[in-house]
N, C-alpha and C positions, 0 to 999 in steps of 0.2 A: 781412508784406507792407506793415504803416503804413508802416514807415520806408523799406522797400528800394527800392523803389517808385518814391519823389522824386529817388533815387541819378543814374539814367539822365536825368533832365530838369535836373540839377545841374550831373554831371561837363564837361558840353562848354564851360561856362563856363572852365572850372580850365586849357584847354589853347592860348587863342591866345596866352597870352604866350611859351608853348615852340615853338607854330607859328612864330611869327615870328622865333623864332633857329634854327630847323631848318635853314631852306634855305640861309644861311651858315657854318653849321656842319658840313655832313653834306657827301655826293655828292650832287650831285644829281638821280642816279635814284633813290636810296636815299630821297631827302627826298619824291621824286613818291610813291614806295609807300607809305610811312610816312602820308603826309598823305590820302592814298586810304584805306588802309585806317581810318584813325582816324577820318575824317568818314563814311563807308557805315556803318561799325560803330555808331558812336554815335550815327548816325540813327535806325540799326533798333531800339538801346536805346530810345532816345527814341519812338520810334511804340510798339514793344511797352511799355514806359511805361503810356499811354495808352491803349491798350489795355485794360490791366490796372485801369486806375483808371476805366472804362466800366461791368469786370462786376458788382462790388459792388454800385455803384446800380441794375443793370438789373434784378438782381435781386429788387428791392424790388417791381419791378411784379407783379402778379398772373399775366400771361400768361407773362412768363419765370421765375415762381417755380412755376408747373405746371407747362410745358413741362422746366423741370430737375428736376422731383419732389423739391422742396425741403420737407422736411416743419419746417424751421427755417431763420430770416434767415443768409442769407450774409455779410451783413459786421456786424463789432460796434459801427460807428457807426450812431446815429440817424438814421432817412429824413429827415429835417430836414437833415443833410449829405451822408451818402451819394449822393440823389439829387441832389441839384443840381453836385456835384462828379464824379459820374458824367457830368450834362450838358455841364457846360466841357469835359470832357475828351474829350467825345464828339466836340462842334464845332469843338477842336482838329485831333484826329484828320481827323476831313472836311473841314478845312481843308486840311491835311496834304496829303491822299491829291488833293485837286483841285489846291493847290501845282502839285504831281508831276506831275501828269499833263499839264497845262498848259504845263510847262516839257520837257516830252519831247515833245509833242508840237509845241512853237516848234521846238524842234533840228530834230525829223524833218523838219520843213516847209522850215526854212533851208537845210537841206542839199539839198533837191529844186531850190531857188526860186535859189540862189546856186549851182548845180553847173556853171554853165558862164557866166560874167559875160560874156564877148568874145563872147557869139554864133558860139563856133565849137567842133564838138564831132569835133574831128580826135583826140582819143585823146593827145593829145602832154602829157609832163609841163609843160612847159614855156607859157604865153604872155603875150608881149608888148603891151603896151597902149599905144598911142602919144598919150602924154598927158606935157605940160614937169612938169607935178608929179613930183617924186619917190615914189615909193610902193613897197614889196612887201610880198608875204604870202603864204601858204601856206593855200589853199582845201578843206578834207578834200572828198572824194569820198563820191556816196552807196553804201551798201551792196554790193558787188558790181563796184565801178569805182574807179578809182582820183582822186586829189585832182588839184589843180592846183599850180602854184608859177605866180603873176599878180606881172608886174612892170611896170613902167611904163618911158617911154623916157628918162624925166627920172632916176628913179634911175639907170637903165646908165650914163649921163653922167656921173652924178655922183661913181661910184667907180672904180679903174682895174683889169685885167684881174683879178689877182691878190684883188683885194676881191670884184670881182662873184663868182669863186669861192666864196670865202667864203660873202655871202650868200646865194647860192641852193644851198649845201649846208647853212647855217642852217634853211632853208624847207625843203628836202627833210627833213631830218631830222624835223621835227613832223609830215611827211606818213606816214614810215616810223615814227615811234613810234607812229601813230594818237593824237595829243597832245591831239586836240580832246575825244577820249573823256574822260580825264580831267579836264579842265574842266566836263563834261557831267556825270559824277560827283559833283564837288565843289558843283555848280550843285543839285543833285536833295539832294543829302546838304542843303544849306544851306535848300532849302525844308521841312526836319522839325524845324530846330530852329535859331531866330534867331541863337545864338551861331556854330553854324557857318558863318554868314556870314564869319565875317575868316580860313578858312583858303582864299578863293578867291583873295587877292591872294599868300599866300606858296607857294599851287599853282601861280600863273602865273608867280611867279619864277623856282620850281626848272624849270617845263616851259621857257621860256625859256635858264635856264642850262643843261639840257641837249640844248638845241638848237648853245648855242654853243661845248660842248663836242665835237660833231659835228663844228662848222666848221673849230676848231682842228683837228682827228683828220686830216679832210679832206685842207687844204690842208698839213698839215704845220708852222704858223707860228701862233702863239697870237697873236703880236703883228698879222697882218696879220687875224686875226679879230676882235679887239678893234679894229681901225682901222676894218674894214669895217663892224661895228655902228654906230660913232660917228662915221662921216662918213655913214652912211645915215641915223640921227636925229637927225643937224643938217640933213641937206639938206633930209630932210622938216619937221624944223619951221622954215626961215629962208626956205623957198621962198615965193614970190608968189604970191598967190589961194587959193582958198577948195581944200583934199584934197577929192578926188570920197570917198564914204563907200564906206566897204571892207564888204563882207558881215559881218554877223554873227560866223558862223561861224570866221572869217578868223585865223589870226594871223600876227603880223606882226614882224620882228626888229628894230624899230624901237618898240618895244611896252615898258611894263616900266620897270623902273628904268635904266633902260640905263647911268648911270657907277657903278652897284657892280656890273653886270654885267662892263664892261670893266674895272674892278679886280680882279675875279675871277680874269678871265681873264691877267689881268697878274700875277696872284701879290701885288696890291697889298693884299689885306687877310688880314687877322692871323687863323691858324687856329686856331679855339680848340675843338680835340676832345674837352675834358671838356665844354665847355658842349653839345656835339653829342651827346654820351652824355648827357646829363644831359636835356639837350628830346627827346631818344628818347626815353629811361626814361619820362618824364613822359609822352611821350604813351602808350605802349605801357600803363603803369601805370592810367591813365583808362580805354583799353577796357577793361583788362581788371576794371577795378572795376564800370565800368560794364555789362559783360556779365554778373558773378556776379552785381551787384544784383538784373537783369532775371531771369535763372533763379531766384535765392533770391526772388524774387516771385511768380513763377508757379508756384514748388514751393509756394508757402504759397497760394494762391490752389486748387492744384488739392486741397490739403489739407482747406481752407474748403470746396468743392464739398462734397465728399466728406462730410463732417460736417455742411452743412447738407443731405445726401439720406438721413442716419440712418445713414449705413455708417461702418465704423470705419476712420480713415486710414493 
């Protein structure tokens, strides 16, 4: 368990440089799952981790070394380290777990506080906001209702029939994949372990790219989806005065990198499907190092138990 141990608080390191070539490489629903599963997974490494590196030191105390009928020291480091390293990794852990909870409990709250922005709660996908700014987004709904699609009267102006299409099959589509969830995911995942911080920009990508894969599907016209992206995140940033702030929650098809979006969707960049196998591999290869680490640590920990309570393992 010395070594196996650190594996989990390591690997997540090893993966944002293939995060960042996933979402151009792969599909991009392929790259949402992939990047889902790889940040939950390697959080949960990482908290179990921690965990693990708690009991050795706790053990050392009197009342958890009775309480386990420890008739011999649980770990073969010295209480001079054990314990103090049991501590950091304690107030890790508890930092962790309030992280989390903190960050679930902003979402659940946003979703309540931001469920109906227009003060009008007619049930309709659809509403219009009558404000010269260009703006839309896609509002998720709480628990048991459904989202909104919130547009302003300055973007309908701004794109022509065949675009507005477009857009607001953009925003339905994050509404029908429940898109916000995985942000919320990758959001929770990134509070257990600093590194997983940089797969929330290449999760917003791919969520984004497969929104404007929708759009395309949709209207039939990949090129009148890529227009309608990019006349909607020019009009919103060239437009006069100050964007009223969009909820939280909100996302928006004007969001994102938006010209290697519309390259995307243009067929303008270069597909390079070994490098997509190859940032798969890498990630898939991390969980799953990083999940044997986690078990061959607790198989050795519950071995340790075991031997310090005089039974034979």
């Amino acid at each position: 368990m010395i070594y196996a141990v650190w594996i989990p608080l390591l690997v997540p390191f090893l993966v944002v440089p293939a995060a960042r070539r996933l979402a151009d490489a792969l599909s991009p629903r392929r790259a949402v799952r992939l990047l889902t599963a790889t940040g939950a997974g390697l959080a949960l490494c990482a908290v179990c981790a921690l965990a693990l590196l708690v009991v050795p030191g706790a053990a050392r105390l009197s009342a958890v070394s009775a309480a386990g009928e420890f008739v011999r020291p649980l770990a073969d480091a010295e209480p001079a380290l054990a314990v103090p390293l049991a501590a950091a990794a304690l107030v890790l852990l508890l930092g962790c777990a309030a992280a989390v909870t903190r960050a679930a409990r902003r979402h659940w709250t946003q979703l309540h506080r931001d469920a109906d922005p227009v003060g009008l709660d007619d049930g309709s996908e659809l509403a219009v906001l009558r404000d010269a700014r260009p703006d839309a987004y896609a509002l998720p709904g709480r628990p048991g209702r459904p989202g909104r699609i919130v547009v302003t009267t300055g973007m309908l102006e701004a794109l022509d029939p065949g675009e507005r299409e477009a857009l607001l099959a953009h925003e339905r589509a994050h509404l029908a994949g429940r898109h916000h969830l995985y942000l919320v995911a990758a959001e929770l995942s990134a509070r257990c372990h600093p590194a997983l911080r940089a797969l929330r920009a290449p999760m917003g990508y791919a969520l984004e790219r497969c929104a404007d894969e929708a759009a395309a599907q949709a209207v039939g016209d990949r090129a009148v989806a890529a227009r309608a992206i990019g006349r909607a995140a020019l009009a919103a940033r060239t437009a006069g005065g100050r964007a009223a702030p969009r909820p939280a929650p909100a996302l928006a098809a004007a969001a994102g990198p938006v010209p290697r979006r519309v390259a995307a969707l243009l067929g303008r960049t270069a597909a390079h499907p070994r490098i997509g196998r190859a940032a798969a591999a890498t990630l898939v290869a991390c969980l799953a190092v990083s999940g044997a680490a986690a078990l061959d640590a607790t198989h050795d920990l519950h071995s340790g138990i075991e031997t310090a309570q005089g039974e034979t393992p």
